[in-house]
N, C-alpha and C positions, 0 to 999 in steps of 0.2 A: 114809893110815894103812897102806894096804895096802905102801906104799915103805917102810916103818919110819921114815917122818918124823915127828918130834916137833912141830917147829912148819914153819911155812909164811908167805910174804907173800903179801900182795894191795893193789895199787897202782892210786891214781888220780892221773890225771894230767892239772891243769884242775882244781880242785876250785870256782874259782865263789863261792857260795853257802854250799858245802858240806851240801846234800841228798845228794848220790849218796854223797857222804864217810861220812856218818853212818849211810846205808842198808846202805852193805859195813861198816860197825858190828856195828848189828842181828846182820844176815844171818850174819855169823861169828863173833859169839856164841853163834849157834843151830846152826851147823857145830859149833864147837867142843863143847859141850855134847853134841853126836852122835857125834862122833868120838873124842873127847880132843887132835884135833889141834889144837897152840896158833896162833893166825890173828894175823899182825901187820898193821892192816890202815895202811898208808901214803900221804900225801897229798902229792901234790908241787903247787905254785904260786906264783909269785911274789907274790900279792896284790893288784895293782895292777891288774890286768887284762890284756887283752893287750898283748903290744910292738909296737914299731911294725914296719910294714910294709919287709920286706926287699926284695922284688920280687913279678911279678905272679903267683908263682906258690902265694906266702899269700893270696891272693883280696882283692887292694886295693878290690875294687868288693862285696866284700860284709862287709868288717870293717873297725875302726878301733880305733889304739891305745887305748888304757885299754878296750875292751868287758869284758863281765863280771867287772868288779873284786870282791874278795871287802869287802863294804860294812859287816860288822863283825867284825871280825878277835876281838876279845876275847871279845866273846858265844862266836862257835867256839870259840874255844881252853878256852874254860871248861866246856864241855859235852861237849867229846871224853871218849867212854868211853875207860876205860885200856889198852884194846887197840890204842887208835890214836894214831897220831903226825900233824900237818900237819908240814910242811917249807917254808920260806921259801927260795926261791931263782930263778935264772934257769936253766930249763933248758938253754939254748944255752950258756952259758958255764960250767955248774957239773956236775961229773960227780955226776953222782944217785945211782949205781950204788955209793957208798960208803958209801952210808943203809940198804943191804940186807944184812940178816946170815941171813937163811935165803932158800931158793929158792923162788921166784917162781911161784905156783898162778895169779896173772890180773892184768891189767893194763887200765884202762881209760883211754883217750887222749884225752879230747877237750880239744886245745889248736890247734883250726882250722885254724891255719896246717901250710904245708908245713916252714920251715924249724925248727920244732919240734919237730915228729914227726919229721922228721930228724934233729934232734939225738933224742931218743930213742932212737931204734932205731940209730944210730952207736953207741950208747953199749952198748944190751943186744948187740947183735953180740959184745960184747968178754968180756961176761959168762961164765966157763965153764958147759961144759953141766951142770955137779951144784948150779949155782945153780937149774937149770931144772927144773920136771917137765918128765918126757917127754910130757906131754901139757898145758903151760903153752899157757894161754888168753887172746888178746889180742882187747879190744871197740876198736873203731874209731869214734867219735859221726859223723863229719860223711863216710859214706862211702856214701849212698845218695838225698843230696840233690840235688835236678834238680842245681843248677848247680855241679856238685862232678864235676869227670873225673878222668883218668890224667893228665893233663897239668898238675894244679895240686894243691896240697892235702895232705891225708893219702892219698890216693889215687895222688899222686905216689911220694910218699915210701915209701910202703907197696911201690909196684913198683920201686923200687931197690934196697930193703932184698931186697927177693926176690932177685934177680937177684945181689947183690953177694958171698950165701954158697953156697955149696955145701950147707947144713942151713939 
């Protein structure tokens, strides 16, 4: 509000089940109602669950193609309040980044794998900064689990993307 933004996104990425989906619902209903600021809250997933396994640095020893498929796709879709959208797609192959029409307040990631969250963050790289708050807030799920390092994961990918910009 205090930027003079009108409305705002916030993105999950992985939605699963669709709990956390429905929880950043809620939650920016009751922003918005505080603010006036309008909250588009956005779901990205393929449905299916996860893809298959690129190499060893999506954690082949701790995940397997299809894990947490969203198991009723219509139930969801029927009970998304109107501030929210899901999106069907493959992260890896589909630019996401064209599903966003206001700038991005939070992003929550939990899609396991390395080469995911690489596509991800490949993709927000590209994004210019007036899509962004200057204080846009990204949740990481799988980044403090024992068998999760810098060397595999979202923890991989997380330290590339650092390294790769200058901001």
């Amino acid at each position: 509000k205090r930027l003079g933004l009108t409305e705002i996104s916030v993105i999950e990425f992985g939605v699963a089940n669709g709990r956390g989906l429905m929880a950043m619902a809620l939650y920016a209903e009751k922003v918005e109602e505080q603010t006036g600021v309008k909250i588009k809250v956005i779901g990205f997933d393929s449905g299916e669950g996860l893809p298959p396994v690129l190499d060893y640095r999506d954690h082949p020893e701790l995940y397997v193609t299809g894990d947490f498929p969203l198991v009723n796709r219509e139930k969801l879709l029927s009970i998304l309040p109107g501030n929210t959208k899901l999106i069907f797609l493959d992260l890896i192959q589909t630019d996401w980044t064209t599903h966003i029409n206001s700038p991005i307040a939070f992003m929550s990631v939990d899609v396991d794998y390395y080469s995911s969250t690489k596509a991800i963050l490949d993709r927000l790289i590209t994004i210019p900064s007036a899509q962004l708050l200057p204080n846009s807030i990204l949740y990481f799920d799988d980044t403090i689990l024992p068998n999760h390092n810098i060397y595999q994961g979202e923890l991989l990918a997380i330290e590339e993307f650092n390294k790769a910009g200058e901001l």
